[in-house]
VEXROTI-940296 format. One record per residue (C-alpha): z, x, y. Coordinates in steps of 0.1 Angstrom, whole numbers, plus 2048, in hexadecimal, padded with zeros to 3 digits. Layout:
N
   Z   X   Y
   Z   X   Y
...
This chain:
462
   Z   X   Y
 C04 84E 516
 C20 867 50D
 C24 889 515
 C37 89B 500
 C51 8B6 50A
 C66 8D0 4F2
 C8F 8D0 4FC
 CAB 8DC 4E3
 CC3 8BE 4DF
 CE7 8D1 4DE
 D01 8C0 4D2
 D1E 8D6 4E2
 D3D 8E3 4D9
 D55 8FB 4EB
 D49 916 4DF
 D26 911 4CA
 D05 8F9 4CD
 CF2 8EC 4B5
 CCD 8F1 4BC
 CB5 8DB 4AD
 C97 8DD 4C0
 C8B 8B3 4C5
 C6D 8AD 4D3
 C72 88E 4E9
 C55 875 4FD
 C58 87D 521
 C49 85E 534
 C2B 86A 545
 C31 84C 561
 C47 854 57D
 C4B 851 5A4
 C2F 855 5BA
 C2B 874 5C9
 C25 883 5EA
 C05 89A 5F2
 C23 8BB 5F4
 C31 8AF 5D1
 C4D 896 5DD
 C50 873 5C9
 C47 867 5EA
 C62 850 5F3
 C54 84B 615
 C30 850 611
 C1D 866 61D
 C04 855 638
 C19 837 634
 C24 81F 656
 C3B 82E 66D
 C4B 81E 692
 C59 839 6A7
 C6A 82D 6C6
 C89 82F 6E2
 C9E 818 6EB
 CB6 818 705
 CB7 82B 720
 CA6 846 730
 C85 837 71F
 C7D 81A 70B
 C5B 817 6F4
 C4E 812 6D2
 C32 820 6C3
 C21 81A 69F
 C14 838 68D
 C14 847 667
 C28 85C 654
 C1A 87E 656
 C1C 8A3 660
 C00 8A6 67B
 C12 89D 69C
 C09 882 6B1
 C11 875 6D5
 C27 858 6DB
 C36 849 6FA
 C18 852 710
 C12 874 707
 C3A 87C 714
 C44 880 6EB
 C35 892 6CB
 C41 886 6AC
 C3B 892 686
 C4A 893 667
 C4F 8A6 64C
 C53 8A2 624
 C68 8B8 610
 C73 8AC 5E8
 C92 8B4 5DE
 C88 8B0 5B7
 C75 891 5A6
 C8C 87B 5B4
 C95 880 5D9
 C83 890 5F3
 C90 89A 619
 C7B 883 636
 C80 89B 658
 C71 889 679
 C69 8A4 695
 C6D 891 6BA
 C5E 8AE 6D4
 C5F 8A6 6FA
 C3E 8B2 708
 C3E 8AD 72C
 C66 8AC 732
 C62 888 73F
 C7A 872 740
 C8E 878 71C
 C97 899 72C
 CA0 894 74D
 CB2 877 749
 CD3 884 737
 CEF 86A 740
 CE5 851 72B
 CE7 84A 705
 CC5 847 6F4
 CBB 839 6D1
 CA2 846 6BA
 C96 828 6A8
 C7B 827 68A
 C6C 80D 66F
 C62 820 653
 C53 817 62F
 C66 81F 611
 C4F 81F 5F0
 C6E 81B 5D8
 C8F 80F 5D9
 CA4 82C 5E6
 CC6 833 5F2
 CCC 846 613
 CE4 861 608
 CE0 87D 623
 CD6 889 647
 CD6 8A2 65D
 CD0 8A5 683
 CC6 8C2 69A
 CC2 8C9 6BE
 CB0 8E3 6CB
 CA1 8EF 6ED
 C7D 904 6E6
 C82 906 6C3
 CA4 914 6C1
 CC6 8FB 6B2
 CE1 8F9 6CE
 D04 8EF 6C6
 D1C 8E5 6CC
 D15 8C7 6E3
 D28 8B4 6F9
 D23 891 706
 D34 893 727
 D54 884 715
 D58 89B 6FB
 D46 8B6 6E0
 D33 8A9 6C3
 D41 8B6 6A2
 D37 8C5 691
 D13 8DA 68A
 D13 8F0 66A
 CFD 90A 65F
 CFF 8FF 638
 CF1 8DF 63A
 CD2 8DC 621
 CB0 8D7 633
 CAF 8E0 657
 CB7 907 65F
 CD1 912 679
 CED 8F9 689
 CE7 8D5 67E
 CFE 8B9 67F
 CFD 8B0 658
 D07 88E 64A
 D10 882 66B
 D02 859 663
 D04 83C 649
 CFB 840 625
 CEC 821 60A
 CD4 815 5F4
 CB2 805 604
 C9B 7EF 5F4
 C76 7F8 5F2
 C61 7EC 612
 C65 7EF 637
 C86 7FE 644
 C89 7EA 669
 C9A 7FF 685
 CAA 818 672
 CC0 829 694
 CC5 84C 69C
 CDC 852 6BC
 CD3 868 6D0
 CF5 86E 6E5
 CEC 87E 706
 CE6 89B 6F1
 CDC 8B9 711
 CF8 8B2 727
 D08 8D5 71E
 D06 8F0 704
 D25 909 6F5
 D1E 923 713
 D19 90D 730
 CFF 8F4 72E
 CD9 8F5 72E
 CBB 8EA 748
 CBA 8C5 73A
 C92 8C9 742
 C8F 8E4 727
 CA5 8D0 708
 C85 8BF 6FA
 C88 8BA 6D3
 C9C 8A9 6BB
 C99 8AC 695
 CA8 88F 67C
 CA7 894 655
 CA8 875 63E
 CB2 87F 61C
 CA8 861 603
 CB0 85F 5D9
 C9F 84B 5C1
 CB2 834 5AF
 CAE 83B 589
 C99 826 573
 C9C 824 54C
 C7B 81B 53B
 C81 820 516
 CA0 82C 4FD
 C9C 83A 4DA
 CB6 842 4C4
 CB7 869 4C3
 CAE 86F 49A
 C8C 871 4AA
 C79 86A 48F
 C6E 843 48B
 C7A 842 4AF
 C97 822 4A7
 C96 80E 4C3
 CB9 800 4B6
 CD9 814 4B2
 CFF 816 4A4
 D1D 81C 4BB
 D22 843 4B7
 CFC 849 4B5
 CED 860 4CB
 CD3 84F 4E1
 CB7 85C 4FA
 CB1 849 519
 C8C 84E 528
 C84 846 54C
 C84 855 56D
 C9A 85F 589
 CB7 861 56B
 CC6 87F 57D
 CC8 897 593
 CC7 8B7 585
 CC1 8C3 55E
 CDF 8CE 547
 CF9 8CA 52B
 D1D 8C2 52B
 D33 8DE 52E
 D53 8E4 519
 D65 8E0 53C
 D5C 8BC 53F
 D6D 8B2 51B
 D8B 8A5 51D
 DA1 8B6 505
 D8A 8AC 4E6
 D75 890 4F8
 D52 890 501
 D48 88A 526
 D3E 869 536
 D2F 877 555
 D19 896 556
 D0C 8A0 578
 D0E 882 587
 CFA 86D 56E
 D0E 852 558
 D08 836 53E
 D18 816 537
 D11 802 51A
 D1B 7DE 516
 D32 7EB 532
 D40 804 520
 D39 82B 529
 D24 83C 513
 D2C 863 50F
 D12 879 521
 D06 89A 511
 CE8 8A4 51E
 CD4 898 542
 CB8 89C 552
 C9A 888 56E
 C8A 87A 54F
 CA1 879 531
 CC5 874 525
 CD7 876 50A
 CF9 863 504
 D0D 859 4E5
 D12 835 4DD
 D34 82D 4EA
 D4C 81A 4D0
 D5B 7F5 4DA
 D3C 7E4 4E6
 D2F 7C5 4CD
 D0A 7C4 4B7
 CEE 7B1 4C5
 CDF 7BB 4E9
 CEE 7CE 500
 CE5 7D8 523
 CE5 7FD 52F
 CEA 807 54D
 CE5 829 55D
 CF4 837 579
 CF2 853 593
 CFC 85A 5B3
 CE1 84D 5C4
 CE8 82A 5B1
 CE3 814 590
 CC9 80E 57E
 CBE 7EA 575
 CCC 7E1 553
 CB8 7EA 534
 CBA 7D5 515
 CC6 7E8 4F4
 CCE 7D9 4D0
 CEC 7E7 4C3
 CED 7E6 49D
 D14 7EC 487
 CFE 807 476
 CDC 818 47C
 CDC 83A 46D
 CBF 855 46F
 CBA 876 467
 CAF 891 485
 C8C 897 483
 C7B 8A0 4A0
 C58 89B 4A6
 C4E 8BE 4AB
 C53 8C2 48A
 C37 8AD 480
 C24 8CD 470
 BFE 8C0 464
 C09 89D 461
 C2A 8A4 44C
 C4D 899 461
 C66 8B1 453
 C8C 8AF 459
 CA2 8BF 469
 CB3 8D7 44D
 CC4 8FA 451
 CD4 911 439
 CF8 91B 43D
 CEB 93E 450
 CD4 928 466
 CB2 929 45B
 CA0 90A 459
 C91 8FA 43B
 C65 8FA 445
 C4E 90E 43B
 C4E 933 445
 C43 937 466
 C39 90E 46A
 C46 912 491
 C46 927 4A8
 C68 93A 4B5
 C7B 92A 494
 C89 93D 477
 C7F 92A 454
 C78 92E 432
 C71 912 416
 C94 909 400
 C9A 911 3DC
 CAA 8F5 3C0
 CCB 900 3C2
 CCC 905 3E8
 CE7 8F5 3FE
 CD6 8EA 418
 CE6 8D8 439
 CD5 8B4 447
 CDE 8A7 46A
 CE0 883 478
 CEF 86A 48F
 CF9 849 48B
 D09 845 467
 D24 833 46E
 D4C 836 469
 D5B 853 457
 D7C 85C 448
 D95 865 459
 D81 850 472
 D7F 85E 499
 D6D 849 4B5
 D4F 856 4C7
 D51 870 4DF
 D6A 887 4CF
 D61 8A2 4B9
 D66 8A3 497
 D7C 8B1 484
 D7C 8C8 463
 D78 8A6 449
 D6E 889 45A
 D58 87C 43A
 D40 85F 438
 D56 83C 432
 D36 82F 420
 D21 83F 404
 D03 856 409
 CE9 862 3F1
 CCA 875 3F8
 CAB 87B 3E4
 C92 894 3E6
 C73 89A 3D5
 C7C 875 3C0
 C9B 887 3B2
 CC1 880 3BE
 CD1 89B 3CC
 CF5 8A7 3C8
 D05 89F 3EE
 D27 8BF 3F2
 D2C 8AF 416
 D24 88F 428
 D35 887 44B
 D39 898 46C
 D2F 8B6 473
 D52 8C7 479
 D52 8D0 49F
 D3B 8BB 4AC
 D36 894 4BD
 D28 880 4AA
 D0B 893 497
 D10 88F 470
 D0B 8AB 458
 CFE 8A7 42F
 D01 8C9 41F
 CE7 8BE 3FD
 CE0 8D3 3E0
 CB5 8D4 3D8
 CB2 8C5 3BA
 C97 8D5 39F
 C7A 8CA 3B1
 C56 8D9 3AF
 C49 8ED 3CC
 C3C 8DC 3E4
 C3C 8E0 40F
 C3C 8B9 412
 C52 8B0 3FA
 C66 889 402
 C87 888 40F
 C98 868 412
 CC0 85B 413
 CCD 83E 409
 CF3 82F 41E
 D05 812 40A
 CEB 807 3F4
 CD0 806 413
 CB0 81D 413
 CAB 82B 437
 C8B 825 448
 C81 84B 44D
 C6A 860 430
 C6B 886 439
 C67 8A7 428
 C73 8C3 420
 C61 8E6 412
 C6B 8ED 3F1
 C67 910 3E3
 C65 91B 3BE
């Protein structure tokens, strides 16, 4: 089962953006989640081994994964843990180690000690942060020394644990779902002295860790982006959207900063696409969805794409790439009573529907004799011809021939190619023929003698 969630797909330019509102399937699978609202990337409730090794005490004890605290090492340690998500896709593990009776973790200060766990890891993760604290009663101390020198260097900044923490001090990497075996936290005779002259080493009694884990993404589906008849095949220069989760980290558009001179992105916030190895240009990311253009150079048939953020690479996802698969943007939500209409504006903006057919969008039915403009992707080579990812220029026309027909009758095409100032979206500015009134009547287009597969509409006025 879909869900199905509104977002304006915005082709960008320096200075304007094209807003067609798209409705687009937003998978209504994802990560497991935690009881606070986590995805749960060490479960809730889940196995945990807690021990020391080393001296001043060694011991291992089995327990689960949760906030209520619990007694380990004969009642001499309480231990709990804490979940906090950081987004869909990551989530902060913090393990509290309290000494309760100042035994002999406390009193025995001349001696490294290792916190070692086994934990379960419901996904495939990478390791990508931590942060560690002292404290004595509750309040960080720093900075510490070991007896040979002080350990650099605590921060106040760091992202989970408030006051002094010693933040992305340890390793970093991708973990494969299951059991993580004696994951090791030093613990480097951390209450030998403080910054103003050391501290009773009976009263240093607690440690915090925090284990920051991603989820590497996952792509589950890809569309081409003309919505409408949802083309699971596509054209270099088409604009595509990738379904899935963990597909980024944050939600957003490229920005005219990340052009370079007139060439679209590759990378936006972190998240990138390859397509038969060759980069695809990002415009628009978020957890669940992106959108990318069809880079040029890569051959027909199937193709594997591959997503990629910083917390890894997707598996490869099998594509067909086609020399040509145009459509025409129609996006679902504009499905009004069981008519698809197109995406069509006027020169000052409004669209072609029926007056008032959605909500927040300015329209009013077309005349015979309008000029109307028609959007789409993927129609292949134009003339003077510019690869994907740049923007278009002023006349970058159609190499092959277009015709469109509405209501059964031709209509009279002023412009078909890119739409000047833009990547890759391709503009038809059509005259109505003398059509009678009608709010569903056909619109169809023909390229090089071949029907395309999508039957929309158009409201036709008097």
């Amino acid at each position: 089962m879909h869900s199905y969630v509104a977002r304006f797909v915005r082709f960008l330019t320096f200075v304007s953006v094209l807003q067609t509102v798209l409705v687009v399937a937003a998978l209504a699978s994802g990560p497991r989640t935690s009881s606070n609202g986590g995805p749960g990337i060490i479960p809730i409730g889940s196995a945990l081994t807690f021990g020391g090794t080393n001296a001043p005490d060694t011991y291992s004890a089995t327990t689960t994964f949760s906030s209520t605290p619990v007694l380990v090492d004969n009642g001499a340690v309480k231990i709990w843990q804490e979940q906090v998500p950081t987004g869909p896709g990551g989530e902060w593990d913090v393990f509290y180690m309290q000494i309760v009776n100042g035994g002999p973790l406390a009193n025995n200060i001349s001696a490294d000690w290792n916190i070692v766990i086994n934990y379960d890891l419901s996904q495939a993760a990478v390791f990508d942060q931590v942060a560690n604290q002292w404290l004595v009663n509750g309040t960080p101390v720093s900075p510490l020394t070991n007896g040979i020198g002080t350990i650099c260097c605590a921060v106040t900044s760091n992202p989970i644990l408030p006051g002094p923490a010693y933040y992305n001090s340890g390793f970093a990497g991708a973990l494969p779902a299951g059991v993580q075996m004696n994951w090791q936290q030093i613990y480097v005779d951390p209450y030998s002295y403080v910054s103003a002259g050391g501290i009773n080493a009976s009263t240093a009694n607690e440690f915090i860790f925090a284990l920051h884990f991603s989820l590497a993404p996952t792509v589950t589906g890809v569309i081409s982006a003309s919505a409408f008849g949802a083309f699971p095949t596509f054209a270099p220069g088409s604009w595509i959207e990738i379904y899935g989760t963990d597909l980024a980290a944050s939600t957003g558009t490229w920005t005219s900063a990340e052009f370079n001179g007139n060439t679209a992105p590759t990378t936006v916030g972190g998240t990138s696409v390859t397509i038969g190895g060759v980069s695809a240009f990002v415009d628009y990311i978020s957890p669940t969805q992106v959108n990318v253009q069809v880079p040029g150079g890569i051959s027909t048939g199937s193709q594997q794409l591959v997503l990629t953020t910083a917390a890894g690479s997707s598996s490869p996802f099998s594509v067909t790439v086609n020399g040509l698969q145009p459509g025409l943007l129609a996006p679902t939500s504009w499905n009004i009573g069981g008519t698809q209409y197109v995406v069509a504006q006027f020169a000052n903006g409004t669209y072609v529907l029926p007056p008032n057919a959605l909500s927040g969008i300015t329209s009013q039915r077309a005349q015979p004799g309008d000029t109307i403009v028609i959007y789409g992707v993927g129609f292949g080579s134009v003339n003077p011809n510019i690869p994907p990812g740049q923007i278009a220029g002023q006349t970058n026309e159609l190499a092959a021939q277009v015709s469109f027909s509405i209501g059964g009758q031709p209509a009279q095409v002023a412009y078909y190619g890119l739409a000047p100032g833009y990547v890759g979206l391709y503009q038809f500015n059509v005259v109505v023929p003398s059509v009678p009134a009608s709010d569903t009547t056909p619109l169809t287009f023909t390229l090089n003698g071949e029907s395309g597969t999508q039957t929309l509409a158009l409201a036709i006025a008097n």
